[in-house]
C-alpha positions in Angstrom: 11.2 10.4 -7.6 12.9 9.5 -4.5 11.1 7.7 -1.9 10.2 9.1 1.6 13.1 8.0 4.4 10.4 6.2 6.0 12.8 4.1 8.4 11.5 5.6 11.8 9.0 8.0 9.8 6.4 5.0 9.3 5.8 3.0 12.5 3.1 2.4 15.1 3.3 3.7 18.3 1.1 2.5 21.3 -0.9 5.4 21.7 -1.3 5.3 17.7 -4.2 8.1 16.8 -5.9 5.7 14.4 -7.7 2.6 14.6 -5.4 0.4 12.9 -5.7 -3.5 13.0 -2.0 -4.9 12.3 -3.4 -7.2 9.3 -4.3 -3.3 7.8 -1.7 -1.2 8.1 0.3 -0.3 5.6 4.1 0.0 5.8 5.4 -0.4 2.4 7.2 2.9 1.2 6.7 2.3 -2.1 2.9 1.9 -1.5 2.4 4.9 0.4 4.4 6.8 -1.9 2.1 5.8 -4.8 -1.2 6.9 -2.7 0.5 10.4 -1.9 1.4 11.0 -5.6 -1.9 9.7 -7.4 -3.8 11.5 -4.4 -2.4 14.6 -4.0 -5.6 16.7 -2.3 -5.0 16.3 1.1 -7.5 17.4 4.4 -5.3 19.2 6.5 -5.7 19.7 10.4 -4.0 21.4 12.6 -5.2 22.2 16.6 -5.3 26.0 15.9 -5.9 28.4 18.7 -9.6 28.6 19.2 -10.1 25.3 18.3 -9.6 22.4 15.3 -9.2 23.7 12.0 -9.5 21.5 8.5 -8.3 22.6 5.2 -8.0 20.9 2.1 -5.2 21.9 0.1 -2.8 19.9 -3.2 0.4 18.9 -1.8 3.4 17.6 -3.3 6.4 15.4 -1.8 9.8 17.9 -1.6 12.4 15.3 -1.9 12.7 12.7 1.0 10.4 14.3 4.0 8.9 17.3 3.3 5.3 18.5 1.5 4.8 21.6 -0.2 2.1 23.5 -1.5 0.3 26.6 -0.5 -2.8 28.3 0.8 -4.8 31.7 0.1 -3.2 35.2 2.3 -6.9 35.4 3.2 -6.8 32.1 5.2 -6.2 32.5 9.0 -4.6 29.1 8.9 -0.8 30.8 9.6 -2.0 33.5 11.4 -4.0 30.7 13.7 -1.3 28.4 13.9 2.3 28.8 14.8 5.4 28.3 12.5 6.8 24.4 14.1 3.1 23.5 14.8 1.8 19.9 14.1 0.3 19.4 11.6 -1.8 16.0 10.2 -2.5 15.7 6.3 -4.8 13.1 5.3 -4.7 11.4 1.9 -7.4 9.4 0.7 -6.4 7.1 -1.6 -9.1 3.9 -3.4 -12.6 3.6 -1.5 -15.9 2.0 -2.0 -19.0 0.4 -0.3 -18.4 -3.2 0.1 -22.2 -5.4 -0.2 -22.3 -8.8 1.1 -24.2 -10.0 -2.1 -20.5 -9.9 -3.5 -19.0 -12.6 -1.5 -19.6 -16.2 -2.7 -19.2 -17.6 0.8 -22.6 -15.6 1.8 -24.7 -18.4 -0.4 -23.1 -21.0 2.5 -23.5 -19.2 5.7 -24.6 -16.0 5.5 -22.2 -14.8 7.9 -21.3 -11.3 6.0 -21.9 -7.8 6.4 -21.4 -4.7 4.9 -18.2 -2.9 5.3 -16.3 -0.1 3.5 -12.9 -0.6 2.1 -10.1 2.0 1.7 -6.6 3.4 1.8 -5.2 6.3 3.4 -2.4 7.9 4.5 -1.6 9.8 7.6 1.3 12.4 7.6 2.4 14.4 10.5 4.4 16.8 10.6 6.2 20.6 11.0 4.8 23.6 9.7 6.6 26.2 8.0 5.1 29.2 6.5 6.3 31.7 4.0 5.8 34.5 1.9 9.1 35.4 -0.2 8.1 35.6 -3.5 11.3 33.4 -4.7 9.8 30.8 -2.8 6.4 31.6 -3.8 7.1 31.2 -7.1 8.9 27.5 -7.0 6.0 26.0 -5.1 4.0 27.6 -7.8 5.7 26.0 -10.3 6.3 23.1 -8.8 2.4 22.7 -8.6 1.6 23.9 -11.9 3.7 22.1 -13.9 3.1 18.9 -12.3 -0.8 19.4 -12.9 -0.8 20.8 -16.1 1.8 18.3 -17.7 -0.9 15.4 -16.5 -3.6 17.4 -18.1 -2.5 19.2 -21.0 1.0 17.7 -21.9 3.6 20.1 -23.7 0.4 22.9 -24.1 0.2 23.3 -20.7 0.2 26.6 -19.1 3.1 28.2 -17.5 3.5 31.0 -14.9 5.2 33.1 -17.6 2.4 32.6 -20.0 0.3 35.4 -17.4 1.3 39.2 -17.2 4.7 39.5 -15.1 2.4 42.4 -13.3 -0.3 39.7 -12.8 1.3 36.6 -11.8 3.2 39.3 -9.0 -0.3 40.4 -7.9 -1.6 36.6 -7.6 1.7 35.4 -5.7 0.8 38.7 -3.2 -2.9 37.0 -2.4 -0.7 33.7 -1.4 1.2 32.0 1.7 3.7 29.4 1.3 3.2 26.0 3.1 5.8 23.1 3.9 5.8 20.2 6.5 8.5 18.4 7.8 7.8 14.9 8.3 7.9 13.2 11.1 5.3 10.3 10.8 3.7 8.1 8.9 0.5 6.0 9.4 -0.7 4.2 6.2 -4.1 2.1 6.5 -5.1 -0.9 3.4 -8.3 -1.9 4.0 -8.5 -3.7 1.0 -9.9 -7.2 2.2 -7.0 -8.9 3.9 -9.1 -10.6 6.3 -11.4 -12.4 4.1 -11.5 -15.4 2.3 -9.4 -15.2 -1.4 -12.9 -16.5 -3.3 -15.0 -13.5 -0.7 -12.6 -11.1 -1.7 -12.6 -12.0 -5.6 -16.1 -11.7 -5.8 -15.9 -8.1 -3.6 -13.4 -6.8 -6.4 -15.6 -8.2 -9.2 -18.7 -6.6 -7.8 -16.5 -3.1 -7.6 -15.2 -3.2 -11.1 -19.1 -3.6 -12.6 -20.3 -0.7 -10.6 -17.3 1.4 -11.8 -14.5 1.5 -9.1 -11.7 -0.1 -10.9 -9.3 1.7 -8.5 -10.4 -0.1 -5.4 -11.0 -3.5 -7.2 -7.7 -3.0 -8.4 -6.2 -2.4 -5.4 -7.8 -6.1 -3.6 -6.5 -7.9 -6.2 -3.0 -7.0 -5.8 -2.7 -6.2 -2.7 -5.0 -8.1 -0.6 -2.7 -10.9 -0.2 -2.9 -14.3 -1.7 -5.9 -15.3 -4.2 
């Protein structure tokens, strides 16, 4: 798969709507492409008239700068907000509770305290709505096959595997979603700021209490051990 055009897409601004230390952002394409695709379920939020709406919703990279994926006709989100809107999708990638019992240095000084590690991914961007059923049925697909190949392999099920009068009927109950992107701001807060042996033993601790993910993450990506 092609990677985002980050370029201008991922960059700090100085009015940047995150907290985001310079030792954790992220700006590696490659990185934030990985979180997106292993992460697909992102929160949604979009200043909607009468007030902040959230929405959590599968979405799925459309070549280079766009996501697609769809919400119920029921849902006021596109009759609440207008086509061109801004819109933020949040991706939560590897996270965990961080205990201060984990870092060997704690035995020396005792100069820890809890924290919680993570990685996310902010994308902004356009909205665009639709409802043609030729489009419908792409993003559909798209969705479907991507899902069911990672969970069923070559049994997985397939639009044409419902009733033609059915699948038309669920495609009706549906509205189209894609963002244009025009930002990108990635957060790794995965460690970088403590010592290699503190962050070692943080990773260790992770992996025993099942987050392999996470401890994953610190080890190869928190920088120098």
């Amino acid at each position: 798969m092609a990677l985002f055009h980050f370029g201008d897409i991922v960059h700090q601004k100085p009015e940047v709507p995150m907290y985001l230390p310079q030792h954790f952002a992220e700006t590696d394409p490659a990185r934030i492409e990985a979180l997106i695709d292993a992460h697909p379920l992102a929160c949604v939020v979009a200043q909607a008239e009468g007030g902040m709406v959230a929405n959590h919703l599968p979405l799925l990279r459309d070549g280079a700068g766009r996501l697609i994926g769809h919400i119920a006709r029921a849902n006021p989100l596109h009759t609440r907000v207008a086509q061109g809107a801004e819109l933020l999708a949040i991706f939560q990638g590897a996270e965990g509770y961080i205990s201060p019992n984990w870092y060997p240095g704690k035995a020396d000084h005792h100069r820890h305290v809890p924290t919680w590690n993570y990685e996310v991914a902010h994308v902004y961007g356009a909205a665009r709505f639709f409802d043609d059923e030729k489009s419908l049925r792409a993003v559909v697909g798209r969705l479907t096959k991507r899902f069911e190949q990672e969970t069923n392999g070559a049994e997985g099920w397939r639009m044409a595997d419902a009733p033609a009068d059915y699948m038309e009927q669920m495609l009706g109950q549906i509205i189209g979603l894609e963002i244009t992107i025009t930002r990108v701001l990635a957060k790794s807060k995965i460690g970088q700021n403590r010592e290699a042996e503190d962050r070692l033993g943080a990773a260790e601790g992770l992996e025993a209490r099942g987050n392999p993910a996470l401890a994953r993450a610190m080890r190869e990506r928190g920088g120098p051990l």
